[in-house]
C-alpha positions in Angstrom: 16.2 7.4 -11.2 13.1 5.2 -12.2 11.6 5.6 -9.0 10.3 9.3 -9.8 8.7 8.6 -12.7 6.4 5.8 -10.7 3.4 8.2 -10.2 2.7 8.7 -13.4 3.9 5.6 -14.7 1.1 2.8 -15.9 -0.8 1.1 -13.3 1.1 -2.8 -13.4 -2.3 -4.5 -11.6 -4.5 -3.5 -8.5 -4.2 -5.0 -5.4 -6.6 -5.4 -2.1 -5.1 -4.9 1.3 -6.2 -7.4 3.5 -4.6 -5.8 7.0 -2.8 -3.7 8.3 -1.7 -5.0 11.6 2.0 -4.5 11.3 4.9 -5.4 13.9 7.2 -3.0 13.5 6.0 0.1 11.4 3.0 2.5 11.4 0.9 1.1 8.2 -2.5 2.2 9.0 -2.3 5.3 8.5 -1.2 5.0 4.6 -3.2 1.3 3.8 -6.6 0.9 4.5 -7.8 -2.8 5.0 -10.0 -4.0 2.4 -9.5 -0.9 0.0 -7.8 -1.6 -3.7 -4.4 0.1 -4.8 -2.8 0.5 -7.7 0.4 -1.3 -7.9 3.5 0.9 -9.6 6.7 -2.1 -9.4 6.9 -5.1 -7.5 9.8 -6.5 -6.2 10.6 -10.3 -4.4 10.0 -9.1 -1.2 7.7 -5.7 -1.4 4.8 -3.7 -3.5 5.1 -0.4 -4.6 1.5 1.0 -4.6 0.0 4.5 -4.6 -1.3 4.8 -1.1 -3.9 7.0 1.0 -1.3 10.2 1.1 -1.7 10.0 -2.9 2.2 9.2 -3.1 4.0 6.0 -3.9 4.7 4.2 -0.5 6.7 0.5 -0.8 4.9 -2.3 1.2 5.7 -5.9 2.5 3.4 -8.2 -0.2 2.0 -9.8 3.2 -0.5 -6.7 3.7 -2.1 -7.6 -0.1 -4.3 -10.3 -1.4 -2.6 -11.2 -4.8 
């Protein structure tokens, strides 16, 4: 299980999120637009960053400026 030791894991890079206007989910309440996260694993398709409730939260890449 790799995914609990992601919190204390190295930081990978940091990130900026550039919105968080999202269709179907509730994003602004853990992203902040314009705010830099640090980024835990990346995937194809999503980013696994440390987000406002100080946990690790996975995210579409749209949200970030890379």
């Amino acid at each position: 299980m790799l995914h609990n030791k992601w919190q204390t894991s190295p930081t990978v890079k940091t990130v900026k999120c550039v919105h968080t206007n999202a269709e179907k989910y509730k994003v602004n309440t853990a992203l902040t637009a314009g705010k830099m996260y640090e980024v835990k694993n990346e995937t194809e398709e999503f980013i696994f960053v440390i987000d406002n409730t100080g946990k690790v939260g996975g995210y579409y890449k749209d949200y970030f400026e890379l």
